[in-house]
N, C-alpha and C positions, 0 to 999 in steps of 0.2 A: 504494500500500500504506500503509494507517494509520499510525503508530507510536505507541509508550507510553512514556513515560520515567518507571521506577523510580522508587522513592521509597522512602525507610527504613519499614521497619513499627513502625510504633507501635501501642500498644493504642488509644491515640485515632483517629487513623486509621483502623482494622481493626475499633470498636467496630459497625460495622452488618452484617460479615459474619461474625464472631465471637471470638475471644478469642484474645489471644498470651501464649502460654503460654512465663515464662519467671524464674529465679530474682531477681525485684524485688519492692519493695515490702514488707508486711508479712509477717512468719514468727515463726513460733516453734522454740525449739532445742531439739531433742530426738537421743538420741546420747550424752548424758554433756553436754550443750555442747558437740559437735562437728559438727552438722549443721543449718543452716537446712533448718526444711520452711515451703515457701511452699506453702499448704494451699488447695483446692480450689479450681483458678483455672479451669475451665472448665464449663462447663452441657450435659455431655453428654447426648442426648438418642435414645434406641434406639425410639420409638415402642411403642404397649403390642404389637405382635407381636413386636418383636426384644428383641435380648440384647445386650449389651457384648460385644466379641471385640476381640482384640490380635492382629493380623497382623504380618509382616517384610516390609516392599517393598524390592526391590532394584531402582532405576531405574537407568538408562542419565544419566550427568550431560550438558548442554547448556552451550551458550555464549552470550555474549552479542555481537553480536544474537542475537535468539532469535524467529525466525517461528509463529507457530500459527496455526490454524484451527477447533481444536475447546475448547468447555466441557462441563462436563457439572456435575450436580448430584444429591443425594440426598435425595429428596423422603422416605424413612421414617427418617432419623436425620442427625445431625451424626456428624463424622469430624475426627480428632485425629492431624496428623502429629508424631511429637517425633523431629527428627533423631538418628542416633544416631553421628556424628561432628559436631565443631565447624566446620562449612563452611558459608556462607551457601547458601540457595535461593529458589529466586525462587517466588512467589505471586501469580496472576492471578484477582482477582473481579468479576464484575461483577453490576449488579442484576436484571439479566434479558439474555436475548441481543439485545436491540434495543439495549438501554446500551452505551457505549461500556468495553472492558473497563478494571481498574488494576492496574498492576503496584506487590509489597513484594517489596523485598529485607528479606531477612534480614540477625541480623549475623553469625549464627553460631552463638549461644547460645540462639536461639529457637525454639520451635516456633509450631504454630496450632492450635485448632478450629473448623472451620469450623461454622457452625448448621445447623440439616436446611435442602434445599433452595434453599442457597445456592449459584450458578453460579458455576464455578471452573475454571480450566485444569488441567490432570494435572500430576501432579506431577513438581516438574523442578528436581532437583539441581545446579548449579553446577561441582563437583566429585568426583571418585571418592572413596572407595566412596559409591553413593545410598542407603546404608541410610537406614530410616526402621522406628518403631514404628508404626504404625497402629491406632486405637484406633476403631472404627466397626461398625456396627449388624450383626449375622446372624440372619437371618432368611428365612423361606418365601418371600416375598412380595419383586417388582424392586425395585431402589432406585438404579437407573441410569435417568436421562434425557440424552443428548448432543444437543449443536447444532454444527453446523455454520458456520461462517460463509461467505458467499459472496465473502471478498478476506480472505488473511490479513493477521493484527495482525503486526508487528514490535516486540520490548522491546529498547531500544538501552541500551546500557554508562549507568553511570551522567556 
């Protein structure tokens, strides 16, 4: 059985599968001066058939290790998890299903968007509750592709 050993998510790191979305860098304050807004960090992308749509996912949290077997990816839009409690989650991408998958831990304070048709693992919480906002493409038309792997991956503790 393969393994992966985690690795912190940085925006450098995570620059070829898309963007981590997270209160750094530059902002401007608006609020009276009581609130940084860090302003458009992601390139969301709904394809010209679809629309932007904001979902609630409630996953089931995992542990580490943590075994898979399946990616999948959305070839008509990019998708934006923003945790909605301060718990790290684990993030699995890879560049296509032949590639060897990678895993980002979170640290807490992070979310992601991934790009359209970027292969990725389901998403997989750390800790209860697995809330998450979801921020991804609705539309007429599939936007699911899964693969399978023939031996799963193993993501071991850091």
């Amino acid at each position: 059985m393969p393994v992966i050993h985690p690795r912190p998510l940085t925006s450098a790191d995570f620059a070829p599968f898309g963007e981590v979305l997270e209160a750094s860098g530059a902002f401007r304050l608006i609020n009276a001066g009581l609130c940084q807004r860090h302003h458009d960090l992601a390139a969301l992308d709904f394809g010209p058939d679809g629309q932007a749509g904001i979902s609630v996912f409630s996953a089931v949290p995992r542990a580490l290790p943590y075994s898979f077997d399946l990616i999948e990816r959305h070839p008509e839009g990019s998708q934006a998890f923003l945790p909605m409690t301060q718990h790290p989650f684990l993030v699995i991408v890879a560049q296509s299903p032949q590639d060897a998958p990678i895993a980002f831990l979170t640290n807490g304070t992070q979310g992601i968007n991934l790009r359209r048709g970027v292969w990725h693992g389901v998403l997989t919480p750390l800790h209860a509750p697995g809330l998450f906002a979801v921020v991804d493409r609705i539309g007429s038309t599939p936007n699911l592709e899964e693969h399978r792997y023939t031996e799963s991956w193993t993501v071991l503790p850091l």
